[in-house]
C-alpha positions in Angstrom: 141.4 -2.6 -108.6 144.7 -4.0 -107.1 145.8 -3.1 -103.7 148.7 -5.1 -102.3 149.4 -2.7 -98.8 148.8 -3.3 -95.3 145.6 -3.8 -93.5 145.1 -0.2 -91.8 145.1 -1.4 -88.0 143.7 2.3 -86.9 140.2 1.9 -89.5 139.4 -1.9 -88.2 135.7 -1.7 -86.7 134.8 -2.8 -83.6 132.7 -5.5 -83.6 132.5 -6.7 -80.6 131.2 -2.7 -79.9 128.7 -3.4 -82.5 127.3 -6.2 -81.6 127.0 -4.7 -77.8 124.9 -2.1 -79.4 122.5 -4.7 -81.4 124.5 -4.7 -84.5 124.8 -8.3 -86.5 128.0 -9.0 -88.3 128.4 -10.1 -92.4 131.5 -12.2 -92.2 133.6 -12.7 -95.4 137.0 -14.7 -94.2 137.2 -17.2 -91.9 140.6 -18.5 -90.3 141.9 -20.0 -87.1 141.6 -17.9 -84.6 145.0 -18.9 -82.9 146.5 -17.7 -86.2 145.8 -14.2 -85.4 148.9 -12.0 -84.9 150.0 -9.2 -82.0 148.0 -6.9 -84.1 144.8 -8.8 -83.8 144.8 -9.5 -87.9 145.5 -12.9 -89.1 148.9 -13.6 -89.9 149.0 -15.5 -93.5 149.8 -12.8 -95.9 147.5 -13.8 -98.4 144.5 -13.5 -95.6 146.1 -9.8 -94.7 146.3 -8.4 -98.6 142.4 -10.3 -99.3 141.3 -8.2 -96.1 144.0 -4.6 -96.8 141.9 -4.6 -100.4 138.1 -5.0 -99.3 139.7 -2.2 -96.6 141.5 0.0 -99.7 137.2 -0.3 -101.1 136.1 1.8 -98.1 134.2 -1.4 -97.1 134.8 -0.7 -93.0 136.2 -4.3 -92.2 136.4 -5.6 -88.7 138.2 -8.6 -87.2 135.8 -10.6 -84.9 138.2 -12.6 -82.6 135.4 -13.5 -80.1 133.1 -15.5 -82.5 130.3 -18.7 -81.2 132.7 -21.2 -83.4 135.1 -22.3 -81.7 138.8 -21.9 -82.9 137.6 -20.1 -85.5 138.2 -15.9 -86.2 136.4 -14.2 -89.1 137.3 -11.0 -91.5 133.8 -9.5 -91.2 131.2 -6.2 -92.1 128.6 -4.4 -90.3 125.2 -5.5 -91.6 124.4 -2.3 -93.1 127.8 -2.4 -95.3 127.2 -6.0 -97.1 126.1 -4.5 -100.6 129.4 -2.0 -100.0 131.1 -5.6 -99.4 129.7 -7.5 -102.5 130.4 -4.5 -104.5 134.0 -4.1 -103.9 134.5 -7.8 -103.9 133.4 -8.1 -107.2 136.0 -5.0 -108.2 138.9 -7.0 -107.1 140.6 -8.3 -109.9 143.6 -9.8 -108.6 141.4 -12.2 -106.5 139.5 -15.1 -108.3 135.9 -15.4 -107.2 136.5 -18.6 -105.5 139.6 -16.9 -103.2 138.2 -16.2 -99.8 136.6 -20.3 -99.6 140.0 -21.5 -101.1 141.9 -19.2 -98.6 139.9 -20.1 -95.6 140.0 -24.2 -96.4 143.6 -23.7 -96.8 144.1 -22.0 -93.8 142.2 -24.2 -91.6 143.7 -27.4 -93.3 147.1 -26.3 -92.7 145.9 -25.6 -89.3 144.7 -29.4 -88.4 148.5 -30.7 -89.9 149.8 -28.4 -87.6 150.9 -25.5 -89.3 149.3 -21.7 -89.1 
């Protein structure tokens, strides 16, 4: 399955809602939180289309801005949705298995030298 669009901004979750209600989170990308754009989505492309595809799954994907790391924001699931989330992962065949670590080191070492 290849899916190259935009993350739909309308179908993100709520997961600050969730975990109001009792809900625990499944996170699956992990970037610097000061990277995230006007939209609340993180800004490096690659991070949007990795995110727009487990979306284009029907895996409901939140961003969680307001995390306990500090610096740090997180692509993430509802609980209930992580076997969704394995199972679409696995489907994506434009992304190696290794992509959201290599992604999310990147990220965070371009980050520390000052980049986003």
């Amino acid at each position: 399955m290849d899916y190259a669009g935009p993350i739909d901004l309308d179908a993100l979750i709520d997961l600050d809602a969730l975990a109001d209600r009792g809900a625990s989170h499944w996170t699956f990308l992990a970037f610097p939180s000061h990277s995230v754009n006007e939209h609340g989505v993180p800004s490096d492309p690659a991070a949007q289309r990795y995110i727009a595809a487990v979306q284009s799954a029907g895996v409901p994907v939140g961003i969680w801005r307001n995390s306990p790391v500090d610096g740090t924001a997180y692509a993430a699931v509802a609980h209930d949705t992580i076997p969704q989330l394995h199972s679409s992962i696995e489907r994506l065949s434009q992304f190696s298995e290794s992509f959201a670590a290599d992604l999310s080191e990147r990220l965070f070492r371009g980050s520390s030298a000052g980049g986003t």
